[in-house]
Each structure stands twice: as structure tokens, then as C-alpha cells.
DRENDO-1510 file (C-alpha; in Angstrom, 1 decimal, always signed):
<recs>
REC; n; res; u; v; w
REC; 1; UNK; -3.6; -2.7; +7.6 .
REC; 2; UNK; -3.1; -3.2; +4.2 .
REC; 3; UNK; -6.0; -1.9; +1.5 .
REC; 4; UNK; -6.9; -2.3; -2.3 .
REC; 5; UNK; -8.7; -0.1; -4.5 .
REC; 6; UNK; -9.5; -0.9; -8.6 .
REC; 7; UNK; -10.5; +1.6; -10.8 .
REC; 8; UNK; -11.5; +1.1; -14.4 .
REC; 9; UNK; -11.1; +3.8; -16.7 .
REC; 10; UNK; -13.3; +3.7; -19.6 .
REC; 11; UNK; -10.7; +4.8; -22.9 .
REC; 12; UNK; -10.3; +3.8; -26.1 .
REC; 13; UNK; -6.9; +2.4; -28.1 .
REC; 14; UNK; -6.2; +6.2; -29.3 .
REC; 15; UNK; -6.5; +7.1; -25.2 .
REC; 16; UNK; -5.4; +4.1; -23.6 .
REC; 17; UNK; -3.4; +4.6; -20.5 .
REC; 18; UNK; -0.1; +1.9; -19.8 .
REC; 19; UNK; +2.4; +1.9; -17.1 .
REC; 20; UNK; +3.9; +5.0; -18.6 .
REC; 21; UNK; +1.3; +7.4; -17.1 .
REC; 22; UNK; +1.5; +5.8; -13.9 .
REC; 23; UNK; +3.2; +9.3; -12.8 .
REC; 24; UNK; +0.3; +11.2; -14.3 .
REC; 25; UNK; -2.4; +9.2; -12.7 .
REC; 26; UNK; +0.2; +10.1; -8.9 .
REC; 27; UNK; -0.2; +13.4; -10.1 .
REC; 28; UNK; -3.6; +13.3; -10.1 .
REC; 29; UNK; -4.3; +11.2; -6.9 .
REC; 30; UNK; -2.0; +14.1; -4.7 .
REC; 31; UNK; -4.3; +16.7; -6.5 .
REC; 32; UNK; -7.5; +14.3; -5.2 .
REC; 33; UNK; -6.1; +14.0; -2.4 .
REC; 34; UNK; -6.3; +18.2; -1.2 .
REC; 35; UNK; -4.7; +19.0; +2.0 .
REC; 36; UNK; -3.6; +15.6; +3.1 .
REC; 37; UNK; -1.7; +15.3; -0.3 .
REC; 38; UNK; +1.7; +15.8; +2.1 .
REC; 39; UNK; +1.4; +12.9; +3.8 .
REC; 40; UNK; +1.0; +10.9; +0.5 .
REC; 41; UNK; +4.6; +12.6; -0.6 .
REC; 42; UNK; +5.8; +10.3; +2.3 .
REC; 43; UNK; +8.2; +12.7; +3.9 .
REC; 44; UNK; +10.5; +10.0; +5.0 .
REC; 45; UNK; +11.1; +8.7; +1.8 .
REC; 46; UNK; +9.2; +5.8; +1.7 .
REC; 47; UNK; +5.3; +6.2; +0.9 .
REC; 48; UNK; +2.4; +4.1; +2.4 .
REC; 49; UNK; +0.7; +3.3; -1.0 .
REC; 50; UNK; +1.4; +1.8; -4.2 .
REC; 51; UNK; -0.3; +2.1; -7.9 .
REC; 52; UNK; +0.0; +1.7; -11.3 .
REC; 53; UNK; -1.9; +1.0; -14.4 .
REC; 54; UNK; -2.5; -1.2; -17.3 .
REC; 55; UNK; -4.9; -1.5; -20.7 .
REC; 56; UNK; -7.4; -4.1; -20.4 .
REC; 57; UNK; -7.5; -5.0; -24.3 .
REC; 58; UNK; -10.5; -7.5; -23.1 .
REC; 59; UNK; -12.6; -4.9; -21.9 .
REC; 60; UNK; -11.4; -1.6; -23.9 .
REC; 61; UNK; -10.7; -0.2; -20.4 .
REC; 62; UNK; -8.0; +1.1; -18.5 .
REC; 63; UNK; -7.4; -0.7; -15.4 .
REC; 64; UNK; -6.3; +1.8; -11.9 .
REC; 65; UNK; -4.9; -0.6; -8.8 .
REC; 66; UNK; -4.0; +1.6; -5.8 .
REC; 67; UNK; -2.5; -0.7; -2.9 .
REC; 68; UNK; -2.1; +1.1; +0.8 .
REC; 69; UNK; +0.1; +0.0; +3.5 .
REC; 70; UNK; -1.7; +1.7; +6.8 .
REC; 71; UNK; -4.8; +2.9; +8.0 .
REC; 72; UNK; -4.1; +6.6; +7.2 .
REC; 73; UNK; -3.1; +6.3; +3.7 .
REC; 74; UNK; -6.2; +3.7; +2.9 .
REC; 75; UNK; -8.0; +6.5; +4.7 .
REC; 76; UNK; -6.8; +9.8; +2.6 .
REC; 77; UNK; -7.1; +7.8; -0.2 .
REC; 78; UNK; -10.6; +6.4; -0.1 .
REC; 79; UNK; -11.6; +9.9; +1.3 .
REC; 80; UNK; -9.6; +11.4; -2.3 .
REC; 81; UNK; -12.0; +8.8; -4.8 .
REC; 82; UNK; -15.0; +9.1; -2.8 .
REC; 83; UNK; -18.1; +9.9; -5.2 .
REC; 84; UNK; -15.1; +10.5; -8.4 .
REC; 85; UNK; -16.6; +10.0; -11.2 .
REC; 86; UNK; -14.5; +11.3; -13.7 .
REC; 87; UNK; -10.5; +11.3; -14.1 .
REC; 88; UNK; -8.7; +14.2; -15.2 .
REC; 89; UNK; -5.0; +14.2; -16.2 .
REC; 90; UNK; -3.8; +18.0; -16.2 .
REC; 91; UNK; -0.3; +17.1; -17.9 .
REC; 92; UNK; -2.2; +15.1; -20.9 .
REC; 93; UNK; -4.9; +17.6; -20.7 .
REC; 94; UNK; -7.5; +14.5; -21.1 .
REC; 95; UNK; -10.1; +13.1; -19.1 .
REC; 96; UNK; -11.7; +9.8; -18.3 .
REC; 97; UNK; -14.7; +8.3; -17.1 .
REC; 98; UNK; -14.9; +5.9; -14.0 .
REC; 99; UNK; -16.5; +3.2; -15.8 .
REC; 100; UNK; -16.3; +0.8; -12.5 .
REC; 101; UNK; -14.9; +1.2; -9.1 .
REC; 102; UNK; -14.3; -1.7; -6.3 .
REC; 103; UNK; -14.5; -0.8; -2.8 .
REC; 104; UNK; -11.5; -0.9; -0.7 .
REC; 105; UNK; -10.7; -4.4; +0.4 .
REC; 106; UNK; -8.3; -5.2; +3.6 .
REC; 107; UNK; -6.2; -7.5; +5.2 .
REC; 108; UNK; -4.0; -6.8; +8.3 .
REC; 109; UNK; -0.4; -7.7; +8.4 .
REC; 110; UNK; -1.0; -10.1; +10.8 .
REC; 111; UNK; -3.4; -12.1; +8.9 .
REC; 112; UNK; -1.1; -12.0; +5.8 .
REC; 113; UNK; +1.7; -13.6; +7.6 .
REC; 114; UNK; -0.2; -16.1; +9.6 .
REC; 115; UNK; -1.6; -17.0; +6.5 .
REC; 116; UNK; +1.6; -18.4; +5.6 .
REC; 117; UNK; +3.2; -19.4; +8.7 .
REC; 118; UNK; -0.2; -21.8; +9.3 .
REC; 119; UNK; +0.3; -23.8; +6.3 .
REC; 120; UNK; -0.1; -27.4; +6.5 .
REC; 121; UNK; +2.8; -27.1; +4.0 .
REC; 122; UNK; +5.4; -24.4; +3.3 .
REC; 123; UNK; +6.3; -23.6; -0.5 .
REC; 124; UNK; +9.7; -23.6; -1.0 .
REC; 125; UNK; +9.4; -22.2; -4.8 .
REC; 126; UNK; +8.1; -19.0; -5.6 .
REC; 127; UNK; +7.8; -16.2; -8.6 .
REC; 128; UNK; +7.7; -13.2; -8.9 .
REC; 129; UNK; +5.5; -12.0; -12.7 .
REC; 130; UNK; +6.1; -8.0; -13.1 .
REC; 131; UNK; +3.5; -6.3; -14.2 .
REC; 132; UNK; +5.4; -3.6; -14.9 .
REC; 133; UNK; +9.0; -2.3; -14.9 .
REC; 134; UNK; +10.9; -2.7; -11.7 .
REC; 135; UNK; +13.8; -0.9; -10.7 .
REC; 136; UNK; +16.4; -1.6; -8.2 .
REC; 137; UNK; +19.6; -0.5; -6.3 .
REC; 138; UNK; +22.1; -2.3; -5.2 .
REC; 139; UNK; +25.8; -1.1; -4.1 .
REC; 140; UNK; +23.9; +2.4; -4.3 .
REC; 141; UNK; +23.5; +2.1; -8.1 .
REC; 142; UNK; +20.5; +2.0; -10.6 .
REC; 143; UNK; +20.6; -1.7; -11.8 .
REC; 144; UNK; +18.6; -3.2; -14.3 .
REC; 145; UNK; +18.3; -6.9; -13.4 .
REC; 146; UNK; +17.2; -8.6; -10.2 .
REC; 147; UNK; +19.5; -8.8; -6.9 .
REC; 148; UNK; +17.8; -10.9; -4.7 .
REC; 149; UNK; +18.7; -9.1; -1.2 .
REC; 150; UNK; +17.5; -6.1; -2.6 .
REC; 151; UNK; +14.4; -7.4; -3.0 .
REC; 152; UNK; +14.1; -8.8; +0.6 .
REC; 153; UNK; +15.7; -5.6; +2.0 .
REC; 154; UNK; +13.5; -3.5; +0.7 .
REC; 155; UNK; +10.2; -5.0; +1.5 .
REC; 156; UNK; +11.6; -5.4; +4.8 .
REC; 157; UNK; +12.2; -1.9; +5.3 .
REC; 158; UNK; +8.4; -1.2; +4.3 .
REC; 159; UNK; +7.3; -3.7; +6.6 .
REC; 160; UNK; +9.0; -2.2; +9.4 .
REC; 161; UNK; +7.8; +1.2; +8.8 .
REC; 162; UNK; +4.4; +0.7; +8.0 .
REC; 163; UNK; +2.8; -2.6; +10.2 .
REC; 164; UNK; +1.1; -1.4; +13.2 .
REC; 165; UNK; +1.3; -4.9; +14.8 .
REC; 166; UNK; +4.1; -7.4; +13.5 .
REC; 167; UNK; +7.5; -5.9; +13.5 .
REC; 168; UNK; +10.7; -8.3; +12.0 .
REC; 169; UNK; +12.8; -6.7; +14.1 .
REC; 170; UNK; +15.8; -8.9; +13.5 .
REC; 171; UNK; +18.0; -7.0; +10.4 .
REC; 172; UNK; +19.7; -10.5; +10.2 .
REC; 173; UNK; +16.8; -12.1; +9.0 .
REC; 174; UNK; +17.4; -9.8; +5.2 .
REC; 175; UNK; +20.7; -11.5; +5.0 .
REC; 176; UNK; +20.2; -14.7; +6.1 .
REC; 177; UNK; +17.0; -14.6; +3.4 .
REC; 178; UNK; +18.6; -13.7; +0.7 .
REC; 179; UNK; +21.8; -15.9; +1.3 .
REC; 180; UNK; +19.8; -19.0; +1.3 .
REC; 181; UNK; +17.2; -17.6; -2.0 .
REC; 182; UNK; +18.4; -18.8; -5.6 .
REC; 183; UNK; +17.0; -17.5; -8.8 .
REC; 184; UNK; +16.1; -21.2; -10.3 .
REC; 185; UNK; +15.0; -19.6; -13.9 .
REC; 186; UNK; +13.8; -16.6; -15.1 .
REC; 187; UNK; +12.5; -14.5; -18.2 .
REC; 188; UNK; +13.5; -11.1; -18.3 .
REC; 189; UNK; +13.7; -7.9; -20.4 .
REC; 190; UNK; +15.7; -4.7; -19.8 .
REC; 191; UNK; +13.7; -1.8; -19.8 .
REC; 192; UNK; +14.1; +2.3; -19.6 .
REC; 193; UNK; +11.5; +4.3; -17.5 .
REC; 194; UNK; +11.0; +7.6; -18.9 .
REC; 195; UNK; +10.3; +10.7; -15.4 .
REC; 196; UNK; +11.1; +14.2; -15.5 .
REC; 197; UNK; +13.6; +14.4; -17.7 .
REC; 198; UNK; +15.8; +11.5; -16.7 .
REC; 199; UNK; +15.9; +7.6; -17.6 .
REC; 200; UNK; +15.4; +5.3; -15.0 .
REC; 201; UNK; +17.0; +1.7; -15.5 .
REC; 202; UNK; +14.6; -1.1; -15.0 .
REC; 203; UNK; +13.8; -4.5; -16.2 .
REC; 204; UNK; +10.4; -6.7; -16.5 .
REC; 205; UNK; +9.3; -10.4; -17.0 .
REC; 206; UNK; +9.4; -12.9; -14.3 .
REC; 207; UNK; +11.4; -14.9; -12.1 .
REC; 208; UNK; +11.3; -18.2; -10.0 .
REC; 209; UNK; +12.7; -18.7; -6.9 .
REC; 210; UNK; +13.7; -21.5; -4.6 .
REC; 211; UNK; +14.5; -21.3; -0.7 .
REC; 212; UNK; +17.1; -23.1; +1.4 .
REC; 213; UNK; +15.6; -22.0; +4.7 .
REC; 214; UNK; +14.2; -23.6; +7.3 .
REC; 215; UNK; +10.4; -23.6; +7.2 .
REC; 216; UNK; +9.4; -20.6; +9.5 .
REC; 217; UNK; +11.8; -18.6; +7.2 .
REC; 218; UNK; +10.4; -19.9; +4.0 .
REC; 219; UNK; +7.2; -18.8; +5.3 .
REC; 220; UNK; +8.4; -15.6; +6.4 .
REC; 221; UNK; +10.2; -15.0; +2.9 .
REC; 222; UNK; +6.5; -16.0; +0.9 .
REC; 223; UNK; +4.9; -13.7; +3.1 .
REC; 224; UNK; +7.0; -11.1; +2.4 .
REC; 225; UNK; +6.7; -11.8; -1.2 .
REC; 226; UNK; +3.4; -11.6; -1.0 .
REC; 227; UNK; +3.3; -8.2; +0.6 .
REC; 228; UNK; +5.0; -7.3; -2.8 .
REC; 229; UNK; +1.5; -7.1; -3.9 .
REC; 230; UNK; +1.1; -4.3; -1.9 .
REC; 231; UNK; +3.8; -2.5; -1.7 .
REC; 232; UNK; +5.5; -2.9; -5.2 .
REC; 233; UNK; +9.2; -4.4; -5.4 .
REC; 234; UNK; +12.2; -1.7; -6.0 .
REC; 235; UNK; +11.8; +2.3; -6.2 .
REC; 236; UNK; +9.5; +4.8; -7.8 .
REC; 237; UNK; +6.2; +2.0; -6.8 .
REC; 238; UNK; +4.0; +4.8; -5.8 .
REC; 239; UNK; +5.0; +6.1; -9.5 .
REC; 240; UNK; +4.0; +2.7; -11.7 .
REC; 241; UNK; +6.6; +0.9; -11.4 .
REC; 242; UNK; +7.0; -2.5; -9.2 .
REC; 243; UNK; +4.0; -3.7; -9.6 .
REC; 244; UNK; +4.2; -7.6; -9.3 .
REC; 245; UNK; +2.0; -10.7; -8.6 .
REC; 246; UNK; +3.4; -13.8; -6.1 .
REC; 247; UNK; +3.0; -17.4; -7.2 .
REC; 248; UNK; +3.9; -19.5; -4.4 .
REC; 249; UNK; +4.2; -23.6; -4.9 .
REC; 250; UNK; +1.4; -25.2; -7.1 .
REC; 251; UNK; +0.6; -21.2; -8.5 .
REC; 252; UNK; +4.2; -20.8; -9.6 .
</recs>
């Protein structure tokens, strides 16, 4: 089951919040989230939720998306906001009102990739708009630019660990994806993302893509894409970074 939370903050341009505190608004949701806070650390290395944050210029607000990629974390985590009203960030020493708050909203895995693989017709394009900085590996190394099969590899590998239902078990399926998946155009900027002390390589603006596949594997690669929403694209998503919105055919 995948879950969605949105939070707006109210703050003001002196107090705005960007992707930057995404790691102080983690902080804070382990804090909300008391004694199941371990789980959220995601032993294993890969954790069952995503977030990050952006200013809303439109509205003067700060605007908190929290994705979740099972039951248990959409669980902990709507049992962490429950009746939060206010937002305090211990390492800014600041604190924000909840100006707004959507309930969770859900779709299973199954229903995201039926939704693709019923489609009277399958897009072949697709983009991929970062919302904020994305970082990857590839050959074991921090890169800052986009490498296809690391992309499809690793929401693979989240889909695999997380869906209760619909497992791709077929590891041949990442290459075969990405073999036959061209970047067609793209507008991108290197970027540096500041945590604890270190610089994490990154880069952010969008890209187009265009598949070669048969149709059932174009359809499995959109849905997979479209997971993205959930689970953020590269490392460090439950931190801010990754966060990215799928255009598929006519929306790219």
C-alpha cells in the first residue's frame, strides 16, 4: 500500500523552509514518531517512506509531502501527525504552525501497475521533473547526472522490498529496461547537498525519456516511474532529496 500525506506550514520569507531542511523536518518526524521511530530508520537500509519540502511563494506557506511505501510506515506515521498542530525544529530552534493538513490518501501497488498495464494505449515517452536534488550511484560512486539503470534499479529494489502483493521478481527485467530507455532531451543543473558535515553530489531539472520495449515493458517501466512519486529516485529520499513528478505521453 502506498500513502500520501501534505502538510502546509504557515512561515514567512524570513522563515521559509526549502529542500535544505528536509533533514530537519526527518529529524523531527523520528522525534514524532516516539518508540516506533526505529522502524522509520529502516534498519535494512532502505526506508518505507519518502518526504521533502518546498516554499509555496503563492500561498506564503511551506509545503510538507510525506509519501509511505507499506501499511506500517503509513501507520507510524499518521499515528506521529495525529492531532499536530504545531512543528517544532530543535536544530533551527524555530517553530511552525500547521496551517493545513490532508488526510492520508492510498493506492495499492497493484492498482498502480494495472493502471498502466490496462491502457488502451501505452506511452512510450516519459519525464521525469525534480523537485528537488537527486543523487545517484553508479559503479559505487556519488554521481551527479542521471544514469538511467540506476534509476530503474533502484526503484526496483524498493518495489521488491516493500509491495505486499506484486513482486517483479525477474532481476533481468532492470537490465533489459534500462538497455532499451534513451534520454531524448533533458535540462539539468549540478547541484551540492549540504548533511552532516559532508557534500553530497546531486543534480536537478528534468529529463525525457523514450522506450524501445515491448508494450508490457513500457508499461511496467511507466509504472515504475510513477512509483518514483512515492518513493523518491536515488539516495538520501527519506532526507529531501529525490523528490520527482512522472509525465507520461500527452503530460510529458
Amino acid at each position: 500500500m502506498l500513502g500520501r500525506i501534505v502538510l502546509k506550514l504557515r512561515t514567512d520569507k524570513e522563515r521559509q523552509l526549502d529542500y535544505f531542511s528536509g533533514s530537519v523536518l526527518h529529524g523531527c518526524l523520528i522525534e514524532l514518531a516516539g518508540r516506533n521511530a526505529e522502524y522509520l530508520h529502516g534498519g535494512d537500509g532502505l526506508r518505507a517512506y519518502s518526504q521533502y519540502c518546498y516554499y509555496d511563494e503563492r500561498t506564503g506557506s511551506t509545503v510538507w509531502q510525506i509519501n509511505t511505501l507499506n501499511k506500517t510506515s503509513s501507520e507510524i506515521i499518521a499515528q506521529a501527525l495525529q492531532g499536530v498542530e504545531t512543528i517544532y525544529l530543535k536544530q533551527k530552534g524555530l517553530e511552525y504552525h500547521v496551517a493545513e493538513k490532508t488526510g492520508f490518501t492510498y493506492i495499492t501497488y497493484r492498482e498502480l501497475l494495472l493502471s498502466q498495464m490496462n491502457r488502451e494505449r501505452i506511452p512510450r515517452s516519459a519525464a521525469l521533473y525534480f523537485k528537488t536534488p537527486c543523487a545517484l550511484k553508479f559503479q559505487n560512486q556519488s554521481v551527479n547526472y542521471p544514469v538511467v539503470r540506476s534509476i530503474i534499479s533502484g526503484l526496483y529494489a524498493k518495489w521488491n522490498v516493500f509491495s505486499e502483493i506484486v513482486d517483479l521478481e525477474q532481476k533481468e527485467l532492470v537490465e533489459q529496461i534500462a538497455a532499451d530507455n534513451r534520454i531524448s532531451s533533458y535540462s539539468l543543473s549540478s547541484r551540492v547537498f549540504p548533511l552532516g558535515g559532508s557534500k553530497i553530489p546531486a543534480f536537478q531539472g528534468w529529463l525525457k525519456l523514450e522506450s524501445h520495449l515491448p508494450v508490457v515493458l513500457t508499461a511496467l517501466r511507466n509504472a515504475l516511474l510513477l512509483y518514483g512519486e512515492y518513493a523518491g529516485i536515488g539516495s538520501k529520499t527519506a532526507l529531501g532529496l529525490g523528490a520527482v513528478k512522472t509525465g507520461l505521453g500527452s503530460d510529458v
